[in-house]
C-alpha positions as CSV (number, residue, x, y, z in Angstrom):
1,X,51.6,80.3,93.5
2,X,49.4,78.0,95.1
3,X,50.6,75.8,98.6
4,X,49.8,72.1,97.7
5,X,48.6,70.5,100.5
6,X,49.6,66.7,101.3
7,X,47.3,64.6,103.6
8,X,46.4,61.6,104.8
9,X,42.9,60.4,105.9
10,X,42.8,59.1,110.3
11,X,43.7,55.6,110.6
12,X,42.3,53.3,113.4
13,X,41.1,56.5,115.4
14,X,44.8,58.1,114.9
15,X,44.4,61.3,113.4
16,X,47.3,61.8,111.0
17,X,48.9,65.0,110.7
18,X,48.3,67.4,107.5
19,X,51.5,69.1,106.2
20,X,51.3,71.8,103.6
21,X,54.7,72.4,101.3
22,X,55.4,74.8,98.8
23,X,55.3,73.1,94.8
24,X,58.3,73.9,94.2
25,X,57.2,75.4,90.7
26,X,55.8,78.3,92.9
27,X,58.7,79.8,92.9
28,X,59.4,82.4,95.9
29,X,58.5,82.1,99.5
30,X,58.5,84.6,102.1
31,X,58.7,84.8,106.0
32,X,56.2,86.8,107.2
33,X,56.7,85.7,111.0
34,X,52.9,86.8,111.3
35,X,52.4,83.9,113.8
36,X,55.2,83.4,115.8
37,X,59.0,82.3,115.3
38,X,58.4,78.8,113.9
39,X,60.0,77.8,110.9
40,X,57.6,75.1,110.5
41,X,54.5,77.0,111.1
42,X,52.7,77.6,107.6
43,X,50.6,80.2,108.9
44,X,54.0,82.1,109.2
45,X,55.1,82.0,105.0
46,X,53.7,83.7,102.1
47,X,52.2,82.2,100.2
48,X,50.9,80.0,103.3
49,X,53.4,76.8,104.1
50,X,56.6,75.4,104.9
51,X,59.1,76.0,102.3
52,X,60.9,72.9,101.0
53,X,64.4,72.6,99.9
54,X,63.7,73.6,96.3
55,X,62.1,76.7,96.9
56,X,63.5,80.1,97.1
57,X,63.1,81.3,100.9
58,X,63.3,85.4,101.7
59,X,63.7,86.2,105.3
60,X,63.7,90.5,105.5
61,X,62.4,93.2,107.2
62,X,58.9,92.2,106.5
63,X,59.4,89.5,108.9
64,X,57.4,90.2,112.5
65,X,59.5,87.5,114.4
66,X,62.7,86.1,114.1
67,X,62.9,82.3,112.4
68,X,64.1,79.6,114.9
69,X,65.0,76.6,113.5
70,X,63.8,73.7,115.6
71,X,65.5,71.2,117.3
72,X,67.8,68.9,115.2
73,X,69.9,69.5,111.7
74,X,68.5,72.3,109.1
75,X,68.5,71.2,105.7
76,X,68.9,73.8,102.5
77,X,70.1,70.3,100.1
78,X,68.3,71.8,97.5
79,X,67.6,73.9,94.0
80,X,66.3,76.8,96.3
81,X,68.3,79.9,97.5
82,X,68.3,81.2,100.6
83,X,68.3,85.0,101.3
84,X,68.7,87.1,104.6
85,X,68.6,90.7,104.8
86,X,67.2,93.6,106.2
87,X,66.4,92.9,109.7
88,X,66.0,89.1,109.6
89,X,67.4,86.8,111.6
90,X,67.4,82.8,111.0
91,X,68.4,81.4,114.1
92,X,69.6,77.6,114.0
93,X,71.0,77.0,117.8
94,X,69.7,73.8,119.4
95,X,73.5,72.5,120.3
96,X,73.5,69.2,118.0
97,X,72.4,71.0,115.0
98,X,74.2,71.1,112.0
99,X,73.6,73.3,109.4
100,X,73.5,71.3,105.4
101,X,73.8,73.6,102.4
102,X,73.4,73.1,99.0
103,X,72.8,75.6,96.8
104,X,73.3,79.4,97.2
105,X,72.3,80.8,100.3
106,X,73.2,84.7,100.8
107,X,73.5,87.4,103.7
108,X,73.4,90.9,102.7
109,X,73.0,94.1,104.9
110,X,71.5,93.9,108.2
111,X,70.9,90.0,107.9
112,X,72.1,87.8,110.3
113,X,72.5,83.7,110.3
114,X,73.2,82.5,113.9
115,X,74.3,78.9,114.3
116,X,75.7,76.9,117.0
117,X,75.6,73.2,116.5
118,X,78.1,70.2,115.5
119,X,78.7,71.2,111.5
120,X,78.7,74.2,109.6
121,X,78.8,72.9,106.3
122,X,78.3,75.3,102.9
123,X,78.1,72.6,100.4
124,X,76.9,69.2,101.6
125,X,74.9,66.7,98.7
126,X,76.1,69.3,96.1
127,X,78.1,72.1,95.1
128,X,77.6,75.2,97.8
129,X,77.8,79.1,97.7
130,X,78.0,81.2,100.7
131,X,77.6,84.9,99.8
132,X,77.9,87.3,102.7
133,X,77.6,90.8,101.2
134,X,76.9,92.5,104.8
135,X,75.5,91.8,108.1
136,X,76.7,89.0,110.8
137,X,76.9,85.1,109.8
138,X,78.0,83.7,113.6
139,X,79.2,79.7,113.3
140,X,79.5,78.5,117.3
141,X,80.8,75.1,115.9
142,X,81.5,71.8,118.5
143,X,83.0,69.8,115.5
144,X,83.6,71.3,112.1
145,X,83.5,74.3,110.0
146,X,83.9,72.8,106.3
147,X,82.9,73.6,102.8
148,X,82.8,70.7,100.8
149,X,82.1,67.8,102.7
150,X,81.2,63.9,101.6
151,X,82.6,64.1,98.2
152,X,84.6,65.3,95.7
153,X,81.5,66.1,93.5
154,X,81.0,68.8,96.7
155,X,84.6,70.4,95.4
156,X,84.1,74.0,94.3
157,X,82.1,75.1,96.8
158,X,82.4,78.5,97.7
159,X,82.5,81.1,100.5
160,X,82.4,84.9,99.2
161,X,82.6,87.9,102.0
162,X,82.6,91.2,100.2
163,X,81.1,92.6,103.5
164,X,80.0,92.4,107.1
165,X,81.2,90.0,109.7
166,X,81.7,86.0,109.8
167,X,82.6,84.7,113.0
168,X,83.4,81.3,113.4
169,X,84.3,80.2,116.7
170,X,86.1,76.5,117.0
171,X,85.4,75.0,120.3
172,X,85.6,70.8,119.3
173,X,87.6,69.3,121.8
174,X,88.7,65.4,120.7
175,X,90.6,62.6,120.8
176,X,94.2,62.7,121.1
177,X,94.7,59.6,119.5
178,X,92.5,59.5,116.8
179,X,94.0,61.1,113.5
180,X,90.1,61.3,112.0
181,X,88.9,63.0,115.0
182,X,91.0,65.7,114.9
183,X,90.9,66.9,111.0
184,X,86.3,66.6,111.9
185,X,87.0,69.2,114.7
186,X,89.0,71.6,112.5
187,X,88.3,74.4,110.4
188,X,88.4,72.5,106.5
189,X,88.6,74.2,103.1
190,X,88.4,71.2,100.6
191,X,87.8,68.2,102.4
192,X,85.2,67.3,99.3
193,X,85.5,63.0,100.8
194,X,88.9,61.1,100.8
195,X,89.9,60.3,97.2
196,X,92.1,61.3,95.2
197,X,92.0,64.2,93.1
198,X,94.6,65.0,89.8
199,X,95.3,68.8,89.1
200,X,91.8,70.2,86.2
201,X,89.7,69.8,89.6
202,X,88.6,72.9,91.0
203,X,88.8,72.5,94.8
204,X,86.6,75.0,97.4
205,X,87.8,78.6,97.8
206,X,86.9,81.1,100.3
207,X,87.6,84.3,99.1
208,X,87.3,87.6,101.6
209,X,86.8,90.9,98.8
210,X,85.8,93.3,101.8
211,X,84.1,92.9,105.6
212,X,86.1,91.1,108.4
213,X,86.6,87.2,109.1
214,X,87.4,85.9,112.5
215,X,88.0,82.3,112.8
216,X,88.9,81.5,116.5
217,X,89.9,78.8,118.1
218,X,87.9,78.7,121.6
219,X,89.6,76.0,124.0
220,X,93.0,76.0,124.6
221,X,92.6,72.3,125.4
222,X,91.3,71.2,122.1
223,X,93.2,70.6,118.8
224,X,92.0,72.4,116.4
225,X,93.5,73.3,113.1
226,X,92.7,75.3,109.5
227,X,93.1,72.7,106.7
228,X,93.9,73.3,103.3
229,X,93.7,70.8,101.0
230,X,92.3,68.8,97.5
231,X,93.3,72.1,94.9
232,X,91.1,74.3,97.3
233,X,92.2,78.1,98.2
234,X,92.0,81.5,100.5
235,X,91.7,84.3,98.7
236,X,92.6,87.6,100.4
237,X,91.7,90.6,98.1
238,X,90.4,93.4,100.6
239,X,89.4,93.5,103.9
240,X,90.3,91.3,107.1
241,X,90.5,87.7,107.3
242,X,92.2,86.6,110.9
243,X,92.9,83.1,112.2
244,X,93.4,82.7,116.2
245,X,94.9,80.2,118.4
246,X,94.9,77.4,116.1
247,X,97.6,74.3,116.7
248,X,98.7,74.3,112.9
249,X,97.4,76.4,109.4
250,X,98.0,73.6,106.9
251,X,98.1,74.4,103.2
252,X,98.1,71.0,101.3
253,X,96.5,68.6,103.7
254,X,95.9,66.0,101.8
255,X,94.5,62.9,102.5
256,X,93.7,59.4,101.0
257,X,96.5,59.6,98.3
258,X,95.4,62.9,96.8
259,X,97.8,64.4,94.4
260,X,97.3,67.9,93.7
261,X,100.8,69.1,92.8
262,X,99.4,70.0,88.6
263,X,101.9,71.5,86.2
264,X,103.4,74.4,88.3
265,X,104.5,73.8,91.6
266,X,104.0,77.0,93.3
267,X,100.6,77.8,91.1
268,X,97.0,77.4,92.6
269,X,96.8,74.4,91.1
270,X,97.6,73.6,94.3
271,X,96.2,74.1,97.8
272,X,96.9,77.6,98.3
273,X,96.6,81.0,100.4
274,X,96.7,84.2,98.0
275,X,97.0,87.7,99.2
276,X,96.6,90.5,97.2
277,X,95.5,93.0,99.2
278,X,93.5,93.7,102.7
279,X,95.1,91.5,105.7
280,X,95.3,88.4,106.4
281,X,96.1,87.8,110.2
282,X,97.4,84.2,111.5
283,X,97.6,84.8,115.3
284,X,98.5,83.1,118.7
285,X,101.6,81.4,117.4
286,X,100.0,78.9,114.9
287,X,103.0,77.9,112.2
288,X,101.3,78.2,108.4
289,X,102.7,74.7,107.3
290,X,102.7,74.6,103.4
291,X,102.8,71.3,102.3
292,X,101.5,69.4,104.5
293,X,101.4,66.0,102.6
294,X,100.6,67.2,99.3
295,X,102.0,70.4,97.5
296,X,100.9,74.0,99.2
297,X,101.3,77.1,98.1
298,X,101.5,80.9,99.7
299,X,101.1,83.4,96.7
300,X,101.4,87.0,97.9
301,X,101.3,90.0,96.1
302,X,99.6,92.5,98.4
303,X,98.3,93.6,101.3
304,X,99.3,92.1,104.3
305,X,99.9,88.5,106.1
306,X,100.7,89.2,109.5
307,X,102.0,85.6,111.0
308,X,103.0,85.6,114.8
309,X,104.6,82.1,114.4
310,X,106.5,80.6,111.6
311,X,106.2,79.5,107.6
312,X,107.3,76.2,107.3
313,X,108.0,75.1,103.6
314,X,107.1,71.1,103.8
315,X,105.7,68.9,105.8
316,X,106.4,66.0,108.1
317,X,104.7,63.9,105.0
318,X,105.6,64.1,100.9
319,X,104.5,67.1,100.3
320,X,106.4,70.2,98.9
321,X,105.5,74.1,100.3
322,X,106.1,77.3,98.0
323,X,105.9,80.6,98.3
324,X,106.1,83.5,95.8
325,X,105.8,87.3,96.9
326,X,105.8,89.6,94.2
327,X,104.6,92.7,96.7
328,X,102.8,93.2,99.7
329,X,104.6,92.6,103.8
330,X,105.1,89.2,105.3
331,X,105.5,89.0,108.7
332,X,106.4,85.9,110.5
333,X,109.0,84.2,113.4
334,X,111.1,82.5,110.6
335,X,110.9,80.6,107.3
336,X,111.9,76.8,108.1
337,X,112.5,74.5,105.3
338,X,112.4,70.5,104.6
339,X,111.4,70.8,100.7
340,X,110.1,73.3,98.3
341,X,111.1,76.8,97.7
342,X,110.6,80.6,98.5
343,X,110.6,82.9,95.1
344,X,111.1,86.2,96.3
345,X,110.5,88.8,93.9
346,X,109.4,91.8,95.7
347,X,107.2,93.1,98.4
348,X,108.6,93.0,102.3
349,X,109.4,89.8,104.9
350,X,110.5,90.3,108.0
351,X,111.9,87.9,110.1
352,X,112.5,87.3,113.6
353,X,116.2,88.2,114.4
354,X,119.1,88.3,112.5
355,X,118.2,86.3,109.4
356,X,120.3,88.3,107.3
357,X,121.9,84.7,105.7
358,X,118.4,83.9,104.1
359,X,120.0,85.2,101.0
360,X,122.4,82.9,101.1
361,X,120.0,79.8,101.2
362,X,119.7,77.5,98.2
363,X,115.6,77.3,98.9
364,X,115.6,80.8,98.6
365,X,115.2,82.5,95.2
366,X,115.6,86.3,94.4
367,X,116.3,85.7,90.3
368,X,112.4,87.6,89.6
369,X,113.1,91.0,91.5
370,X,113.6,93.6,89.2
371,X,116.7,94.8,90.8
372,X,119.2,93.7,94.3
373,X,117.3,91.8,97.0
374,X,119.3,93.1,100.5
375,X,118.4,91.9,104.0
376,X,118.4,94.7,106.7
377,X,118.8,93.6,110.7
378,X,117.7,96.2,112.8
379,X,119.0,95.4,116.7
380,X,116.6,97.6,118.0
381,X,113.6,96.0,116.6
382,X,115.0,92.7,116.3
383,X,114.1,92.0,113.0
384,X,115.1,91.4,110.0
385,X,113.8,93.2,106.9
386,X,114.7,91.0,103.1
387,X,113.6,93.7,100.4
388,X,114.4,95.2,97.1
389,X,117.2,97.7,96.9
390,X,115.4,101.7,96.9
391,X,111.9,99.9,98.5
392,X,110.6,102.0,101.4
393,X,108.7,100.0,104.0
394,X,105.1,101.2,104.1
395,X,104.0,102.9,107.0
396,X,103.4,100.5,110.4
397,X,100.3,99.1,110.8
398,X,99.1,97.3,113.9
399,X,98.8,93.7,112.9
400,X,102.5,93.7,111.6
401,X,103.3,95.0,115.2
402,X,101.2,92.5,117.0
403,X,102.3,89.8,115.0
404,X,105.8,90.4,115.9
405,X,105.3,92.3,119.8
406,X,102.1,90.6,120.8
407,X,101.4,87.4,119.4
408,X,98.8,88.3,117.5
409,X,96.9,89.7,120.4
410,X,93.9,92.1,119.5
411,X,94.0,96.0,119.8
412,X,92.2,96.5,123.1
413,X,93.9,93.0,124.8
414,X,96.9,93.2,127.1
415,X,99.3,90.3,126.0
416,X,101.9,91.0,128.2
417,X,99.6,91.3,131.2
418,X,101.0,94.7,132.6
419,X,97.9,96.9,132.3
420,X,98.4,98.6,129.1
421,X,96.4,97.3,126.2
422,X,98.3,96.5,123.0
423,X,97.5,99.1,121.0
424,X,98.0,102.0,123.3
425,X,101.8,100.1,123.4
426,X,101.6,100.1,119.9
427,X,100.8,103.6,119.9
428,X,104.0,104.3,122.1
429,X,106.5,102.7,119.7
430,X,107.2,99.8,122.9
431,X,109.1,96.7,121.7
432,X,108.7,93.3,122.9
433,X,107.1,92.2,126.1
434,X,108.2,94.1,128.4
435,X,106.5,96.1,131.3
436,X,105.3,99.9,129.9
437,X,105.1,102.0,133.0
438,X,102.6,104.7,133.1
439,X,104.0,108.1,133.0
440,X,104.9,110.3,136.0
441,X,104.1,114.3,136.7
442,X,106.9,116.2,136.2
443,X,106.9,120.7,136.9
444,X,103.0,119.8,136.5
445,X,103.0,118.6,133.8
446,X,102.6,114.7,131.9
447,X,104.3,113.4,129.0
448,X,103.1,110.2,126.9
449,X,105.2,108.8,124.2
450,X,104.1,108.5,120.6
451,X,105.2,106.8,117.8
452,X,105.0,109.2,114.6
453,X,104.7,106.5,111.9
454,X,101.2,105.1,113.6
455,X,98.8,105.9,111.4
456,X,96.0,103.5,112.2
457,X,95.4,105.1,115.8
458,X,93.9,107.6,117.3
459,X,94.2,108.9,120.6
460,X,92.3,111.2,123.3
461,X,93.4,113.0,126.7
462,X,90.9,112.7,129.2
463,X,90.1,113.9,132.6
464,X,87.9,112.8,135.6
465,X,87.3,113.6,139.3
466,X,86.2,110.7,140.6
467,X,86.8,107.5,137.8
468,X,83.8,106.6,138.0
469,X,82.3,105.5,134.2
470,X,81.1,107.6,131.9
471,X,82.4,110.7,134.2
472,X,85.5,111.1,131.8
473,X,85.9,114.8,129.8
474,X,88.1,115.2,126.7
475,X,90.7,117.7,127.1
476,X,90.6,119.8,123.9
477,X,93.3,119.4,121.5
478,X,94.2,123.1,121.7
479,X,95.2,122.7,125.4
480,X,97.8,119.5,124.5
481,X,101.3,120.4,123.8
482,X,102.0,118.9,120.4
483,X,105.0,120.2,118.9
484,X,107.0,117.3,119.3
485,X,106.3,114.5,116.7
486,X,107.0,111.8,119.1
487,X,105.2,113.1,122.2
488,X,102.1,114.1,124.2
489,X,101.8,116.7,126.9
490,X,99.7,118.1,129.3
491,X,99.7,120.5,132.0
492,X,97.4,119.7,134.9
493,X,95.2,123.2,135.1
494,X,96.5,124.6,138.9
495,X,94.4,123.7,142.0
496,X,92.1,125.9,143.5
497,X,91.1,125.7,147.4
498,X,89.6,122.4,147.9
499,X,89.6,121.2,144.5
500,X,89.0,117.6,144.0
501,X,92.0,114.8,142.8
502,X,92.2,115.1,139.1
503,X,92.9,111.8,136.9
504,X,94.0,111.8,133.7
505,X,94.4,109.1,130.8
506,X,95.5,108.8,127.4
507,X,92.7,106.4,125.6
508,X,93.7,104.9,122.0
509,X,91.7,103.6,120.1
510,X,92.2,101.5,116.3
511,X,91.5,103.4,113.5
512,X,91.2,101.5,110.0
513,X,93.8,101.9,107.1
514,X,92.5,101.4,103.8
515,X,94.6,98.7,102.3
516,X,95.1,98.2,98.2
């Protein structure tokens, strides 16, 4: 594995700069970081130079220094892979960059890929695979996140997360007026150029099997959405994929006279979202439009999609949206339709209200469950329950509630604005929006409600003398009163002679449910 050095002799007194590259025969380079953070320093690669686009580059715990990318766009359009793990770090944040993939490029434990620039783009001059098996891949995008891009020879580029943390955080702003501007500042699976494309195409599909996903959109000014489109997917299998503050989640995009709509309407054929287990989260109100102008599709058959706005079957265009649950909860505000239709065939949706006439609908199909299909309204709740007859719901989980109390707010946020974080309201059993007063001292002694179905938080009774951080002690469990399923008590110990104010809090915190 020898460096091949390319030179050129000085010229009129002008000495001209010696570069040395990698033969791409060679097969392997490494970041040593002996030198300093350069990624263009030879001195810090082994064998000695800069790797080029068709050699393999290993960035681990061997490294001395992180790798900074310098200033401008970062180029992996190439035959070579791209591996982080360990404790290395590739750093590409020069605020104009973009990052160009092509090829596979993989994160696995302890890595971590750290971008903020215009583009994030996975496949771009060729097919692309992203494969984040652990650590932290962090996209701070100002235009787009995509995975195909220019073409539609770029379709069937791929995002796997079996584990870690992507977080990709939208903050584009554009121009209202320009249609073109808004789908570049958005988050795009399958934008693979602006042709048509017939149904045998494989479109791009980001799958999470495990880790978490948080795609967020940053400025509430800006018009972001999550595009779906050209035969291209989601795949939810395990883990946590969520989707914040978006203005629209649109499941057959289409553009440029594409026609994915294939054989079977409501099949991936189509652009589509599938859940089969883990959680999907859709939060902040954004409406999960399928069929958008072409044919989209919302295949569900467990796990959970937690929507706090609405599923709206077809768009303001041509194109046709389906769903077909088979198991798993859907949560959302409603189910509006203008074409298409929702196969329901088992599993739980629950609706805002009393949607208890959903049955009645033509759109909506029950001729798959195995046995009577009955919609409950609860008044308490609000909400309406469509299931099959004998199903149990499975035990509350907190992005159902947040989807349908807090908008999709996160555990430790306060959505309502009344000083009591989500979750510990979650934790309560509280309802709506409404203000949750802390709880008084009564005989000495304090009582906190609980909801006995929470099984995905914990909580902890704590005492302090002065508030001060860090000066909180956990009151043991043994000196709580927990006989009653729905309740918490404690009895303040009695004051001695010029004892100090006690305070006491009940902290909750989120504890994770496996989901199949």
């Amino acid at each position: 594995m020898n460096p091949k050095k390319l030179s050129a002799p000085a010229l009129g007194g002008i000495a001209v700069l010696a570069v040395t590259l990698i033969d791409p025969l060679s097969g392997q380079s490494v970041w040593t970081g002996g030198v300093d953070s350069a990624w263009n320093n030879a001195d810090n690669w082994n064998p000695a130079g800069v790797p080029g686009t068709a050699t393999d580059v290993v960035v681990d715990s061997s490294a001395s220094h992180q790798v900074d990318i310098p200033v401008g766009n970062w180029s992996r359009q190439g035959a070579g892979t791209t591996t982080i793990s360990g404790t290395g770090v590739i750093n590409l944040q020069t605020g104009s960059a973009r990052f160009l993939n092509w090829g596979t490029f993989t994160v696995a434990a302890g890595g971590a890929f750290n971008h903020t620039g215009e583009y994030f783009l996975v496949g771009n001059g060729g097919l692309g695979s992203f494969v984040q098996s652990g650590g932290t891949v962090t996209s701070n995008h100002s235009r787009g996140f995509f995975l195909s891009d220019n073409n539609a020879s770029q379709l069937g580029t791929t995002y796997t997360l079996t584990g870690g943390v992507l977080t990709v955080n939208s903050q584009a702003t554009y121009n209202a007026g320009n249609l073109v501007d808004r789908r570049l500042r958005s988050v795009w699976f399958g934008k693979g150029g602006e042709g048509a494309v017939d149904a045998s195409v494989t479109g791009d599909l980001f799958t999470v099997n495990g880790g978490t996903a948080n795609f967020t959109r940053i400025h509430a000014t800006s018009t972001s959405d999550v595009l779906v489109s050209r035969n291209s997917g989601i795949a939810v299998e395990s883990g946590t994929a969520t989707f914040r503050n978006y203005v629209e989640f649109r499941v057959g995009y289409g553009m440029g006279g594409t026609d994915n709509s294939g054989t079977n309407p409501a099949g991936p054929n189509n652009s589509h979202v599938t859940v089969s287990g883990g959680l999907m989260n859709v939060a902040g109100g954004t409406p999960m439009v399928l069929g958008y102008a072409d044919n989209g599709s919302l295949l569900v058959s467990g796990g959970t999609l937690a929507l706090s706005g609405e599923i709206r079957l077809g768009g303001p265009l041509a194109g046709s949206g389906f769903v077909v649950q088979t198991g798993g909860v859907i949560t959302a505000t409603d189910v509006a339709f203008i074409a298409g239709f929702y196969d329901f065939g088992g599993g739980f949706l629950r609706l805002a209200g009393d949607r208890t006439s959903i049955l009645e609908e033509d759109w909506f199909s029950t001729f798959t469950a195995p046995d009577t299909v009955v919609a409950d309204y609860d008044p308490v709740t609000d909400r309406t329950t469509i299931h099959v007859t004998g199903e149990s719901l499975p035990a509350s989980t907190y992005a159902v509630w947040s989807a349908e109390n807090a908008n999709g707010g996160d555990f430790d946020a306060d959505n309502d604005g009344d000083g009591v974080p989500n979750g510990a309201e979650y934790f309560f059993g509280e309802l709506g929006a409404g203000f949750t007063a802390n709880p008084a001292v009564a005989g000495g002694e304090i009582t906190w409600p609980r909801d006995p179905a929470v099984t995905d938080a914990a909580f902890v009774v704590e005492t302090s003398t002065s508030l001060g951080q860090g000066e909180w002690s956990e009151v043991l469990e043994e000196d709580l009163d927990l006989s009653q399923p729905d309740a918490i008590s404690y009895t303040l110990p009695t004051p001695g002679g010029g004892s100090p104010k006690l305070f006491v809090r009940l902290r909750v915190t989120s504890q994770a449910v496996a989901s199949e």
